[in-house]
C-alpha positions, 0 to 999 in steps of 0.5 A: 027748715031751720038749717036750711034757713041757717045755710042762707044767712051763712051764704049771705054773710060770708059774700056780703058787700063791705057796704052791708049791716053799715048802711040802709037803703031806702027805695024813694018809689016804695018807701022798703028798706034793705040791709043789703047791698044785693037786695037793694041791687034785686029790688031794682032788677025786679021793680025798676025803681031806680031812687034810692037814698042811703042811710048811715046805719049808726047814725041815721044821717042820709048819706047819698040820694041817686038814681041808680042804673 
């Protein structure tokens, strides 16, 4: 189990989006926060929420608000 769990952050860091661990994202329809860009990506595949408001991680100021598509 925990090498399998091992085996999953290292996937998820070696393909990360340079947007990742700098930035949150915060779904507007359920109020979840995401540290990662292909999360949020999921998030929106799967629920089709689509008002998502980014976050700088440093220094907590909303940095854009969208509707993605």
């Amino acid at each position: 189990m925990l090498k399998s769990n091992l085996s999953f952050v290292y996937n998820k860091t070696k393909n990360m989006h340079p947007e990742d661990l700098n930035n949150i994202w915060v779904c507007s329809n359920c109020q979840t926060a995401f540290a990662f860009h292909s999360d949020i990506m999921d998030h929106i595949k799967n629920t089709r929420h689509k008002h998502i408001k980014k976050f700088d991680l440093n220094t907590g100021r909303l940095i854009e608000v969208r509707a993605m598509v």
